[in-house]
C-alpha positions as a Python dict, from the first residue, in 0.01 Angstrom:
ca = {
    (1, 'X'): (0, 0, 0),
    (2, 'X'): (-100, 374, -99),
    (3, 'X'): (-55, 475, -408),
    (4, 'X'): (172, 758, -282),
    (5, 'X'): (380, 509, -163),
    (6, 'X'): (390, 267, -403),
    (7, 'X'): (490, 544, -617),
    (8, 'X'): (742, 691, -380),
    (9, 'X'): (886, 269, -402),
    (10, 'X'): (849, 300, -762),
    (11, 'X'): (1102, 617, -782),
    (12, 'X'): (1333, 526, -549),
    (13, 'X'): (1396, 205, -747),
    (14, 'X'): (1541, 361, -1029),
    (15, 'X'): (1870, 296, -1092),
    (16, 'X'): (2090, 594, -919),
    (17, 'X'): (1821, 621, -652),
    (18, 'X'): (1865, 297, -602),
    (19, 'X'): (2236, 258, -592),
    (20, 'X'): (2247, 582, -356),
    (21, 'X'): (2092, 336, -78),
    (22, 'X'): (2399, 145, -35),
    (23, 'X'): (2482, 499, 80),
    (24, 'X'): (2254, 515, 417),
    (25, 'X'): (2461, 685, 717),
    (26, 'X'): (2459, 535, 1033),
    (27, 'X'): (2608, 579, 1370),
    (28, 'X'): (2579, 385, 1686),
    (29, 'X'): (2563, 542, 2029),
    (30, 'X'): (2504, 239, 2324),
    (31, 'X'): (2531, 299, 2696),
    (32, 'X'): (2604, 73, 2952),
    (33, 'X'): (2667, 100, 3352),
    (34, 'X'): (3006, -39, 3473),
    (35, 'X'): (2978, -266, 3795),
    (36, 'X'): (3114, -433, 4009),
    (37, 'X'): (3172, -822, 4025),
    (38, 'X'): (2851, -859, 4295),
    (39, 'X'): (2647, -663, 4026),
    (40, 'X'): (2663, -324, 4270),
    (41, 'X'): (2668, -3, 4041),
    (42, 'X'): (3076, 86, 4042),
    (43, 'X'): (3159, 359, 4297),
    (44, 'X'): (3501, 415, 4099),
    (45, 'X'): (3540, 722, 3866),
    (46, 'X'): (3559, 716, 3475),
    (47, 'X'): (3866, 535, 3418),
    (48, 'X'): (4169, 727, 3317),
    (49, 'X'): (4292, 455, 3052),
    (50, 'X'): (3956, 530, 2877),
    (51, 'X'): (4077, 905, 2796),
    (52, 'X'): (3861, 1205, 2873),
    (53, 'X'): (3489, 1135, 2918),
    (54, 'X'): (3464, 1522, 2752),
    (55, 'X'): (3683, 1492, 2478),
    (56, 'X'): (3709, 1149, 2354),
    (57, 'X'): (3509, 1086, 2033),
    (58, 'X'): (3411, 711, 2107),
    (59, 'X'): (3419, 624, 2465),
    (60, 'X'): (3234, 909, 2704),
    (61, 'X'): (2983, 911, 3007),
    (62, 'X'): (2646, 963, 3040),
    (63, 'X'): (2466, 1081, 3324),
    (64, 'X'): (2666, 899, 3599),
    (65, 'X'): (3092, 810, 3621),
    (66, 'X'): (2962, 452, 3583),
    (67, 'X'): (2720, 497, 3239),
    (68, 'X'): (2961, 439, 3002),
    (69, 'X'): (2865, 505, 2634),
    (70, 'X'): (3002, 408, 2293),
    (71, 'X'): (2989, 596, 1987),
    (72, 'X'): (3102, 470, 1620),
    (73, 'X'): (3184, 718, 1335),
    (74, 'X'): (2901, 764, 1058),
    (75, 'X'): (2995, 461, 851),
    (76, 'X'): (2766, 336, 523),
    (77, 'X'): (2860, -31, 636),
    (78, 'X'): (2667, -199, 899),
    (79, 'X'): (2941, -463, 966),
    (80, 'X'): (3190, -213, 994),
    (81, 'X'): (3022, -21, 1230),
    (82, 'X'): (2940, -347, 1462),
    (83, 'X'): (3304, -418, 1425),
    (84, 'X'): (3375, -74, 1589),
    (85, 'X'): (3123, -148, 1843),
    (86, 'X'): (3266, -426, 1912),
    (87, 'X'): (3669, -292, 1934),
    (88, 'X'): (3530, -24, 2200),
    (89, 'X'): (3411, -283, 2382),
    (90, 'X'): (3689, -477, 2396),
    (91, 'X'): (3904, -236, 2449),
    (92, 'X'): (3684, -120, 2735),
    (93, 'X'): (3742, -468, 2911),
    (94, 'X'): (4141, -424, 2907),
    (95, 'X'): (4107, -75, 3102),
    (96, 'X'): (3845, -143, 3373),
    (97, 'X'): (3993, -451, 3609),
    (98, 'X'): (3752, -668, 3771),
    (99, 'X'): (3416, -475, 3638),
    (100, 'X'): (3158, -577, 3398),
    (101, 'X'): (2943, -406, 3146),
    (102, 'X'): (2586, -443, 3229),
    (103, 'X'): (2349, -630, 2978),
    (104, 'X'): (2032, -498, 3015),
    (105, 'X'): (1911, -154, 2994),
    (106, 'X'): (1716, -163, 3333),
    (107, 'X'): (1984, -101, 3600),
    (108, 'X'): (2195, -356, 3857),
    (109, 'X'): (2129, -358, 4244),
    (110, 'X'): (2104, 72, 4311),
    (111, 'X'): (2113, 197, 4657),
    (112, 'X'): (1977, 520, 4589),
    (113, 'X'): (2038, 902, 4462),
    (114, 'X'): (2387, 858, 4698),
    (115, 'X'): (2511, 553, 4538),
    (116, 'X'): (2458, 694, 4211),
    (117, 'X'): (2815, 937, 4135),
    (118, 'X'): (2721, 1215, 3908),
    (119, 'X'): (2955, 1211, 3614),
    (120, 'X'): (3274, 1460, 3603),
    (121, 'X'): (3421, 1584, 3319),
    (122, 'X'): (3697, 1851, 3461),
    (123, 'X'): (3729, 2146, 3546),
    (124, 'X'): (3668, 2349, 3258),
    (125, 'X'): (3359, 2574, 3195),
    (126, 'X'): (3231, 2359, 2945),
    (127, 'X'): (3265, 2057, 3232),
    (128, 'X'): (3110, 2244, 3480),
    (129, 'X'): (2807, 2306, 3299),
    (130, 'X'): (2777, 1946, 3180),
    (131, 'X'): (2764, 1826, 3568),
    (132, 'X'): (2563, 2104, 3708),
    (133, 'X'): (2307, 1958, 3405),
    (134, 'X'): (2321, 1609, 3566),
    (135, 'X'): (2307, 1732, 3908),
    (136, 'X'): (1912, 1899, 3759),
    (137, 'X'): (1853, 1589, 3617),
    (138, 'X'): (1888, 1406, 3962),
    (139, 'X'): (1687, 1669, 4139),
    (140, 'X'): (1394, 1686, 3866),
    (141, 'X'): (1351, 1328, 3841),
    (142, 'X'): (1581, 1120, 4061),
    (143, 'X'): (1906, 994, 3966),
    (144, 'X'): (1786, 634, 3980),
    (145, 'X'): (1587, 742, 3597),
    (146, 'X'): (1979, 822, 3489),
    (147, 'X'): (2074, 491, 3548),
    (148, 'X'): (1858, 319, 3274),
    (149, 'X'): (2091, 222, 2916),
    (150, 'X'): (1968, 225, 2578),
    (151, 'X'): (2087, 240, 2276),
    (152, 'X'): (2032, 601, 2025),
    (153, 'X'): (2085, 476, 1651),
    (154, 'X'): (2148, 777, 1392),
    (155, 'X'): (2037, 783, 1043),
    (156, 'X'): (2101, 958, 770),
    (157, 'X'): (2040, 986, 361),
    (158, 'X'): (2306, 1048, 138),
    (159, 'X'): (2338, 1413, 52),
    (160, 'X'): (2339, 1292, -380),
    (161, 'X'): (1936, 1129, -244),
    (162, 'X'): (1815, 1460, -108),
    (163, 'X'): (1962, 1673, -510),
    (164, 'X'): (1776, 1427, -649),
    (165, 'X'): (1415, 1435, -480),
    (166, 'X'): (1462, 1834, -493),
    (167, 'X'): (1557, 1824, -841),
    (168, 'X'): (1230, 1612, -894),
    (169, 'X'): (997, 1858, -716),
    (170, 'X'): (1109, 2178, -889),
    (171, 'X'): (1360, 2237, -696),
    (172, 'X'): (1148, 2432, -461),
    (173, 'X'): (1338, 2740, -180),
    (174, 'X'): (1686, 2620, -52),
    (175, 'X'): (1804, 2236, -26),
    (176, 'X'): (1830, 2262, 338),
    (177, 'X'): (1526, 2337, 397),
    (178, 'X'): (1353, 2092, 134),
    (179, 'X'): (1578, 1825, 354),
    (180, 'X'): (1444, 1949, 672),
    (181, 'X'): (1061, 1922, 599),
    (182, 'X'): (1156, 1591, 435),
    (183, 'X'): (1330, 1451, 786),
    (184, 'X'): (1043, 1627, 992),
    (185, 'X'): (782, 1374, 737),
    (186, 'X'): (999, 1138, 870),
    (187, 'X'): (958, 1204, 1257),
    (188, 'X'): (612, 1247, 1222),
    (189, 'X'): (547, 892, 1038),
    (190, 'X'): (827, 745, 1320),
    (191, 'X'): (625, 842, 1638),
    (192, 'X'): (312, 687, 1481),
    (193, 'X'): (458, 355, 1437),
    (194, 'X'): (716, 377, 1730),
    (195, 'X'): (542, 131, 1890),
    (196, 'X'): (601, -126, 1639),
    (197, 'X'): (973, -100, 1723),
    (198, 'X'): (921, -141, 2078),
    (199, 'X'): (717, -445, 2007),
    (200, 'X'): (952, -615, 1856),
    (201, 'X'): (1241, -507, 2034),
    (202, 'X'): (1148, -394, 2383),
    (203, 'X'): (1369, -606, 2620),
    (204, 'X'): (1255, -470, 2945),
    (205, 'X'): (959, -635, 3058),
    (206, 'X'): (1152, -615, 3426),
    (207, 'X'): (1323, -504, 3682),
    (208, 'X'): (1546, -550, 3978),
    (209, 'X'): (1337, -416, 4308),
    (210, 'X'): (1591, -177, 4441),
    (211, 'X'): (1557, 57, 4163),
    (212, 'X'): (1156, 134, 4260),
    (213, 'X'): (1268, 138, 4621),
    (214, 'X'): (1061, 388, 4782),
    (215, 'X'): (861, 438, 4499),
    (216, 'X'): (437, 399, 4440),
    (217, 'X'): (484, 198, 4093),
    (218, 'X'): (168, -83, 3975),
    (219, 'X'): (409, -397, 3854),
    (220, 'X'): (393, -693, 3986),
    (221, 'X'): (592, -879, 4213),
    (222, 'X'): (745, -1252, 4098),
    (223, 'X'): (657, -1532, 4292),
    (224, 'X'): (1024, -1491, 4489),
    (225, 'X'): (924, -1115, 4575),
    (226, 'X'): (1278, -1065, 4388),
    (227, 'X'): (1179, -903, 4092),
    (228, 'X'): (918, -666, 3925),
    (229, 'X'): (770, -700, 3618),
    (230, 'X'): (444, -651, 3365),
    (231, 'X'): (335, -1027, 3210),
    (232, 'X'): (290, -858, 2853),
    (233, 'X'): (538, -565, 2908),
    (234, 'X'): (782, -522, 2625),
    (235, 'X'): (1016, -206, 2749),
    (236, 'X'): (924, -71, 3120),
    (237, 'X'): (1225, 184, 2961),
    (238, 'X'): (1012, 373, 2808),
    (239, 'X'): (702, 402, 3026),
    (240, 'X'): (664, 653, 3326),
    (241, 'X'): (915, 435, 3520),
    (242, 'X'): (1221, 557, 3260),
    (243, 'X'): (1236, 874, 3069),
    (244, 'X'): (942, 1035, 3054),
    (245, 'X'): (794, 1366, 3263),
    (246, 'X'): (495, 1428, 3353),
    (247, 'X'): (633, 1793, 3369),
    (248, 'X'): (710, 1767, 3013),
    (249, 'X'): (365, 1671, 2973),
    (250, 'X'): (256, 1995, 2835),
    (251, 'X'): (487, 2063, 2576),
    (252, 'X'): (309, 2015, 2237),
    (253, 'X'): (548, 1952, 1972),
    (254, 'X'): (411, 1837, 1670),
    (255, 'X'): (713, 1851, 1431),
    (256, 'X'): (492, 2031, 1160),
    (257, 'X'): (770, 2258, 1098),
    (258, 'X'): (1130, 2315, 1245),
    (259, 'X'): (1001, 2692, 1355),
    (260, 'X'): (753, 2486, 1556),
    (261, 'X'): (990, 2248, 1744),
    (262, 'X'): (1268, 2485, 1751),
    (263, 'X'): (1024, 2813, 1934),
    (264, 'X'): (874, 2505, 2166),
    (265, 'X'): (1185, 2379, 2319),
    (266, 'X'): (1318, 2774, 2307),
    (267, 'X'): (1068, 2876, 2518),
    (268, 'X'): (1078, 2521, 2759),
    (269, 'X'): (1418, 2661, 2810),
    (270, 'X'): (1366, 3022, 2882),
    (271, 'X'): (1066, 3041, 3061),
    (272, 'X'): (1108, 2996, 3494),
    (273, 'X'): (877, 2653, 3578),
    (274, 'X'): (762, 2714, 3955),
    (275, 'X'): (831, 2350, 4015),
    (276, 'X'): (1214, 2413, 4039),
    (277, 'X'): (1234, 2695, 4149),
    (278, 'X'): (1375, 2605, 4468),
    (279, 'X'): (1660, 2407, 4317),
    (280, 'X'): (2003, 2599, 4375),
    (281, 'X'): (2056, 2762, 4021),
    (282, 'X'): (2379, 2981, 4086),
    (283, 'X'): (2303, 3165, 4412),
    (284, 'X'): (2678, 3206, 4582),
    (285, 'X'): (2796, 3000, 4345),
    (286, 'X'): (2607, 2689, 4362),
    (287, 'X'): (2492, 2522, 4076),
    (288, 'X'): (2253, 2218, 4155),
    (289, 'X'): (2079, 2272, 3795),
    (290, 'X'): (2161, 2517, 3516),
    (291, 'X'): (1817, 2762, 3542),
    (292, 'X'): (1495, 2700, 3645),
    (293, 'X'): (1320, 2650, 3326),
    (294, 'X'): (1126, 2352, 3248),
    (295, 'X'): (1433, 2251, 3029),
    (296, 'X'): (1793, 2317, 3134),
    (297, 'X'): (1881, 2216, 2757),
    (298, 'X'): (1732, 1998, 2467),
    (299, 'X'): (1874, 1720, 2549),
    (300, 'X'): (1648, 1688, 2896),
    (301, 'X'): (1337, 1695, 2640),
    (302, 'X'): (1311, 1327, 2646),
    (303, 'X'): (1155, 1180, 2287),
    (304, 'X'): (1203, 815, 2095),
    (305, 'X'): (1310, 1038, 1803),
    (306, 'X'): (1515, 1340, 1768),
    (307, 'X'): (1605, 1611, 1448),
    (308, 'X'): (2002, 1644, 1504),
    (309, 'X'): (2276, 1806, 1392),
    (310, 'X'): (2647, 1855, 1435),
    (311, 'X'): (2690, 2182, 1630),
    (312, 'X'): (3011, 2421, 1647),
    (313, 'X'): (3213, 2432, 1973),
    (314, 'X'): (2974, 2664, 2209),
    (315, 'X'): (2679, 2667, 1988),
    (316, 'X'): (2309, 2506, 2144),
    (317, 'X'): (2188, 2214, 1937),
    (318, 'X'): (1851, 2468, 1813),
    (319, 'X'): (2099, 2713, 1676),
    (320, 'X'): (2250, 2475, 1458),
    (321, 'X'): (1920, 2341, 1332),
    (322, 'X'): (1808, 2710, 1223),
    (323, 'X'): (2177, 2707, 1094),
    (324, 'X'): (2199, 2461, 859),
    (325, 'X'): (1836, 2218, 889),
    (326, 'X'): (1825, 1903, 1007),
    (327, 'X'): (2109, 1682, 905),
    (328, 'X'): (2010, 1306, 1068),
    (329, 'X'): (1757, 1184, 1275),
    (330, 'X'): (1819, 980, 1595),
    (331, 'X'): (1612, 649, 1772),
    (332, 'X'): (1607, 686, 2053),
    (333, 'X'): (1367, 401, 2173),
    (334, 'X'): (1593, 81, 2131),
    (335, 'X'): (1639, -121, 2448),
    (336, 'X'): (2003, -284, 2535),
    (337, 'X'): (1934, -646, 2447),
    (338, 'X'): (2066, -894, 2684),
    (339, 'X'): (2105, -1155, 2422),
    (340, 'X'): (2342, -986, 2223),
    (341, 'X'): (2707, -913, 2297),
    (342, 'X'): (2660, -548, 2151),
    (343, 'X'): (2294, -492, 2268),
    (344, 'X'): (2167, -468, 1923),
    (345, 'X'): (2298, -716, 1619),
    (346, 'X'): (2324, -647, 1221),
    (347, 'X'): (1927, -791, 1165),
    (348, 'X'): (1788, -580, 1397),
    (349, 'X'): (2006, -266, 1208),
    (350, 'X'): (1865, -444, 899),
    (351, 'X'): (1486, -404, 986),
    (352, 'X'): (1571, -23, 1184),
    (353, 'X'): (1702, 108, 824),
    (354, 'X'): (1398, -77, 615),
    (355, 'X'): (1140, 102, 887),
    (356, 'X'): (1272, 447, 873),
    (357, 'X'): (1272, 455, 457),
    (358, 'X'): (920, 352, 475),
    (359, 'X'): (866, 649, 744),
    (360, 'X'): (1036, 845, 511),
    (361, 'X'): (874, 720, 192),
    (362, 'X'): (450, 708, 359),
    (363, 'X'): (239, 1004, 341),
    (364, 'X'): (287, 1185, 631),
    (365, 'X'): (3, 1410, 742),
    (366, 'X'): (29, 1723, 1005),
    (367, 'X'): (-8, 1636, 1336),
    (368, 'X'): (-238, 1794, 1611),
    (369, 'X'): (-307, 1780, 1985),
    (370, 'X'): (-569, 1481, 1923),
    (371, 'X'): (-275, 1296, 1757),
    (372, 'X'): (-55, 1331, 1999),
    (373, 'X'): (-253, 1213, 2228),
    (374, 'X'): (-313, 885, 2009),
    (375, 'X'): (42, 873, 1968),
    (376, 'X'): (155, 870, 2332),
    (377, 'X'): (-217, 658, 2397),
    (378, 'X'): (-42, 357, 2208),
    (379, 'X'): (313, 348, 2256),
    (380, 'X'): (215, 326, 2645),
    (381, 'X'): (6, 49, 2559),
    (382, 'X'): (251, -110, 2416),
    (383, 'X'): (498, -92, 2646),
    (384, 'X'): (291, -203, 2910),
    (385, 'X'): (55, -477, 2754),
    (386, 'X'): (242, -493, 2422),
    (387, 'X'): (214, -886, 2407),
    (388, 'X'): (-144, -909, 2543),
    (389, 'X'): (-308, -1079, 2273),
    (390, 'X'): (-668, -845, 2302),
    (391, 'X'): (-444, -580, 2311),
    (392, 'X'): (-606, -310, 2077),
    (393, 'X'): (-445, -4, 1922),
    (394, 'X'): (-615, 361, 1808),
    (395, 'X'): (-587, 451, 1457),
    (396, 'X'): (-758, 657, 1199),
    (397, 'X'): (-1026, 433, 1173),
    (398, 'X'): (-1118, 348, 1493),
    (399, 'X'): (-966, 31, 1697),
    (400, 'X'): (-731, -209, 1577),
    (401, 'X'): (-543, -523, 1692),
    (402, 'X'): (-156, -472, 1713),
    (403, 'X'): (-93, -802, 1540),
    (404, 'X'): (-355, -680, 1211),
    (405, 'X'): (-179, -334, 1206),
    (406, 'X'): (208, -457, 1216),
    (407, 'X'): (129, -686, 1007),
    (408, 'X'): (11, -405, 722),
    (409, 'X'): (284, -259, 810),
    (410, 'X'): (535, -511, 760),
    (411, 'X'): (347, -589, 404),
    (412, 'X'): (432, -233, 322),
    (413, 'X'): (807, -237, 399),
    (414, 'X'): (815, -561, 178),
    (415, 'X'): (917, -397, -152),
    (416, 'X'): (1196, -175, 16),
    (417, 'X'): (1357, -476, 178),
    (418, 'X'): (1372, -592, -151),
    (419, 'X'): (1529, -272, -262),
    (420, 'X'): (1782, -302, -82),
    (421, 'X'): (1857, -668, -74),
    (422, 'X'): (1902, -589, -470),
    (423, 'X'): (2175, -302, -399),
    (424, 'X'): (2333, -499, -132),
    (425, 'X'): (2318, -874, -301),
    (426, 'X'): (2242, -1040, -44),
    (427, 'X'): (1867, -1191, 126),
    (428, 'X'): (1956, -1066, 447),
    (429, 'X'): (1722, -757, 447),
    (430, 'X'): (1418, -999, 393),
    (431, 'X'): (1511, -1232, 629),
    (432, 'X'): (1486, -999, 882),
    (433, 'X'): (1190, -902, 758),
    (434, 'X'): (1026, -1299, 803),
    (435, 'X'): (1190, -1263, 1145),
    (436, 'X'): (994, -949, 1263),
    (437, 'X'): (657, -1159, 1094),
    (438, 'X'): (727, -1410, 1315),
    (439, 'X'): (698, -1186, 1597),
    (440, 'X'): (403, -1080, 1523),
    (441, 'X'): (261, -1409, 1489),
    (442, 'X'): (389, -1543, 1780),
    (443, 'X'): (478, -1266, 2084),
    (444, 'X'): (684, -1551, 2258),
    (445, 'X'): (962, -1490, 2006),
    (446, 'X'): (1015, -1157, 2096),
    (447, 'X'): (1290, -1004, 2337),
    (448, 'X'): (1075, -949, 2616),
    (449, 'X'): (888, -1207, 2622),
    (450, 'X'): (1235, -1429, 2617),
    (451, 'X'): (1331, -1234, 2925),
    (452, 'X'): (1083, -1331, 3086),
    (453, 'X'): (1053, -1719, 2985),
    (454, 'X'): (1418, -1750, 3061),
    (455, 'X'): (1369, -1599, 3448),
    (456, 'X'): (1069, -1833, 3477),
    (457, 'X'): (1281, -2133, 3314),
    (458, 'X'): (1641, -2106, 3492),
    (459, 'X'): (1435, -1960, 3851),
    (460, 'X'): (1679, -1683, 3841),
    (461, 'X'): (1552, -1286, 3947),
    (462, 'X'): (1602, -1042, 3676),
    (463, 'X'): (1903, -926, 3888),
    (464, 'X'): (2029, -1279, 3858),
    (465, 'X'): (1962, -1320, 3489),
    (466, 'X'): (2103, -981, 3412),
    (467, 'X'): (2447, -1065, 3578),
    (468, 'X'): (2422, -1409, 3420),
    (469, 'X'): (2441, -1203, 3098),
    (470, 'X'): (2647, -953, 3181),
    (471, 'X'): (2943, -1207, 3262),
    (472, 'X'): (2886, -1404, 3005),
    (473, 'X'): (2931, -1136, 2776),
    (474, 'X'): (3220, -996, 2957),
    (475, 'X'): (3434, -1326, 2920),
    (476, 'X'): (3350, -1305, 2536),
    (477, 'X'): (3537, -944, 2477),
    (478, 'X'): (3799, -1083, 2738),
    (479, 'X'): (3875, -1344, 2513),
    (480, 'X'): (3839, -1145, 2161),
    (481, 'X'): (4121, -1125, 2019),
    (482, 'X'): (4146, -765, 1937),
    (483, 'X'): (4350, -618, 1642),
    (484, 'X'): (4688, -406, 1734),
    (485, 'X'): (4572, -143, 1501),
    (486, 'X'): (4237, -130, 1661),
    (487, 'X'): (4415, -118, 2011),
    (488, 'X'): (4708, 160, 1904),
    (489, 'X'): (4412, 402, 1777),
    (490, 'X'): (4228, 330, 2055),
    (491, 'X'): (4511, 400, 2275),
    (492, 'X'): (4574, 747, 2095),
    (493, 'X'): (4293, 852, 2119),
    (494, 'X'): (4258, 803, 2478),
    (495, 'X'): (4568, 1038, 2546),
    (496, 'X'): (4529, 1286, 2300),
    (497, 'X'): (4155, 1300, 2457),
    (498, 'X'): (4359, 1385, 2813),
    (499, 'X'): (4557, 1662, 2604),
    (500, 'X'): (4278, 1795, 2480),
    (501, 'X'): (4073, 1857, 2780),
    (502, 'X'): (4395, 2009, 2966),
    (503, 'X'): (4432, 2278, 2649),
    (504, 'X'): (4084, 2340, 2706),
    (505, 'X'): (4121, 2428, 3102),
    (506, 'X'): (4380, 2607, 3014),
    (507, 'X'): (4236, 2829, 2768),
    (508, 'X'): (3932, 2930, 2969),
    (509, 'X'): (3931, 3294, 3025),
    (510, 'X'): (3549, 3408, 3158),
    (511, 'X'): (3409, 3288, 3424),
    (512, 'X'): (3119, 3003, 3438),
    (513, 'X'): (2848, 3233, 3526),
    (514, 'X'): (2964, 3428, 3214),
    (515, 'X'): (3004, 3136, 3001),
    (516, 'X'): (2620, 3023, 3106),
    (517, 'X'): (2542, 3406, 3033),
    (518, 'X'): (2693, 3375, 2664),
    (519, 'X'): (2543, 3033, 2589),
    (520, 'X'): (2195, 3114, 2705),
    (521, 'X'): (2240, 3431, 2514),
    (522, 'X'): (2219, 3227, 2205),
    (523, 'X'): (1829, 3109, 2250),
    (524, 'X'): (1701, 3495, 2281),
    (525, 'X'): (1873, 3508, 1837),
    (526, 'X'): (1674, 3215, 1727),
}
């Protein structure tokens, strides 16, 4: 360990710092396709028992009608936030019939861009502008990409932390800002390691055949020609075969400073790419993307880590982060994991919360071009070969074996597992800790490597594994016994979501080429 960091362990263990961890701020967004009982993507639209996809706070879409995706309230509990993973789902399985949630985050059986329904969200301008963005995401890189689940976990430090560290350093310019370049250390020690996480929890070492169908792609075929897959692949998600762009290729954004990322993605959205320019943007109406920039929006800027926060009604997510700084940070690399009824359990929350204070706590250096490049060098390594045991990684000095460096970097979490086992009373933080050493050690105990054992051990396809899953988990939230309190707000919320999105169709009073007009508007202030 560094002395910085054994220093920066050292502080935080004093008593209020300490204390202030049982604070941590977490929310839980996980997406998952709705299907049919053959394991077909569902043809149906969003169902009205689930409220409005635009104005319900828990249970929206994603890119299609059938990604559904769950959000939980910041909560400073980890069970209680599982627990209100857990109601949605439930709940979920009273209101869609016959269909399943899938269990994986590579897709069911697709039958290309056609079978794929864009999601709808009304009729307001607000709606319109959220399909039109979908419909440029299925031209730019083919709706079969939008089919792909995963799970975004937010993170957050309690605002009492942040006084104190500022307090400690002088109290240097405004908080906000002091917390921004504090999250952006943060970001910049997250995308070194990143593939650490997707080591140990990558759970998409396959795939199901139709989705490449049509497609020049290098995996290999089983023996059954029924599946595709990588033998030491930990999450195909989050290679060139899920999000990534190869037209995003050029953006270079460090996260040295918020002017940095914020004038990047400004400019990805501003400035006309040739590449699309012969996607419909508006001419007589027609709206088969929102402009012809390299980015419609931030969100299409596709990252395993994001700076967030909470924007006003109308307002672009970069004009609330010169607003008020960055407010939480959001993973955005976790894989659905089959072998979980939630995709993701309490340990692996555990370990996701001890990683990101030691990305918080390490001395963070300024990135640069040749970083990058190191950066992106080794998490596609690891996605694609992340179990190969010669598999070797670049760092500062020079080569190294995955196993040597997660293994220094699970020695230097050590301490703050402890940390917060104290606050919390419990072992449970370093137990998950010896479970992510195992790992290392041994590459057959990870997700991905399961996957694959389990196809080769039942002789079941990915598809057929997937499904396996998928109704195995859908008979357990059939048969939870779900609290009437839990149902009744559930329930509320779902109609008060409809009345919502009526007041706000009804209240519309500029046109949608105006309402683009005014919301672009915003980028040429920042």
């Amino acid at each position: 360990m560094s002395s910085f960091l054994q220093a920066q362990v050292t502080q935080l263990a004093q008593p209020e710092r300490k204390q202030l961890l049982g604070q941590i701020g977490r929310g839980i967004e996980k997406e998952s396709l709705r299907v049919s009982t053959s394991g077909k993507l569902s043809q149906q639209p969003h169902p009205q028992a689930l409220g409005s996809a635009l104005t319900h706070g828990s249970i929206t879409t994603d890119y299609s009608e059938a990604l559904l995706e769950f959000i939980t309230p910041v909560s400073a509990d980890i069970d209680q936030s599982l627990a209100q993973l857990s109601d949605i789902h439930a709940f979920t399985y009273r209101n869609i019939d016959e269909e399943l949630l899938w269990s994986t985050s590579m897709p069911c059986v697709v039958g290309g861009d056609d079978s794929i329904p864009v999601a709808r969200y009304g009729s307001s301008n607000v709606a319109q502008m959220k399909t039109a963005y979908r419909y440029g995401l299925g031209h730019r890189y083919g709706r079969a990409m939008q089919t792909i689940a995963g799970i975004h976990y937010n993170f957050s430090m309690p605002h009492r932390y942040w006084e104190l560290e500022w307090e400690a350093t002088g109290s240097p310019g405004k908080l906000k800002h002091f917390i921004t370049e504090r999250y952006l250390d943060l970001i910049r020690n997250f995308r070194r390691h990143a593939w650490l996480l997707v080591y140990l929890y990558g759970a998409s070492p396959a795939l199901c055949p139709s989705f490449l169908q049509g497609r020049e792609h290098t995996l290999e075929k089983s023996d059954d020609g029924n599946s595709l897959y990588l033998p030491y692949a930990t999450s195909l998600r989050m290679g060139d075969l899920g999000y990534t762009s190869n037209a995003q290729s050029g953006l270079s954004i460090c996260y040295n400073s918020l002017d940095n990322y914020v004038e990047t993605l400004r400019t990805a959205i501003t400035t006309p790419h040739a590449e699309y320019a012969d996607i419909a943007h508006g001419e007589n109406g027609d709206y088969q993307q929102l402009n012809d920039s390299l980015l419609q929006i931030e969100n299409e800027f596709y990252s395993p880590i994001r700076p967030k926060r909470v924007a006003n009604s109308g307002e672009t997510p970069l004009s609330a982060l010169r607003r008020g700084g960055i407010q939480y940070i959001e993973v955005r690399c976790v894989d659905v994991s089959p072998f979980a009824p939630l995709g993701l359990d309490a340990e692996q929350i555990r370990f996701m919360d001890i990683f990101l204070l030691h990305c918080l706590l390490a001395p963070s250096d300024a990135c640069n071009e040749n970083v990058q490049r190191i950066q992106t060098a080794n998490l596609t390594a690891v996605v694609n070969r992340g179990r190969d045991p010669e598999l070797m990684l670049e760092c500062d000095d020079g080569p190294r074996a995955l196993s040597d460096w997660a293994q220094a970097l699970l020695e230097e979490m050590q301490p703050i597992a402890a940390l917060l086992d104290d606050v919390h009373e419990t072992v449970d933080y370093s137990e998950s800790m010896a479970t992510q050493q195992a790992k290392v050690e041994d590459p057959e105990l990870t997700p991905s490597a399961r996957v694959l054992r389990e196809m080769r051990e039942k002789n079941l396809p990915f598809f057929r594994l997937a499904m396996a899953y998928s109704q195995h988990w859908a008979q357990y939230f059939r048969e939870l016994e779900l609290d009437e309190d839990a149902v009744a707000r559930l329930q509320q919320e779902a109609d008060a979501s409809l009345v919502r999105q009526a007041e706000i169709e009804a209240t519309d009073d500029i046109s949608f080429e105006q309402y683009l007009r005014n919301f672009y508007a915003q980028y040429q202030l920042l």
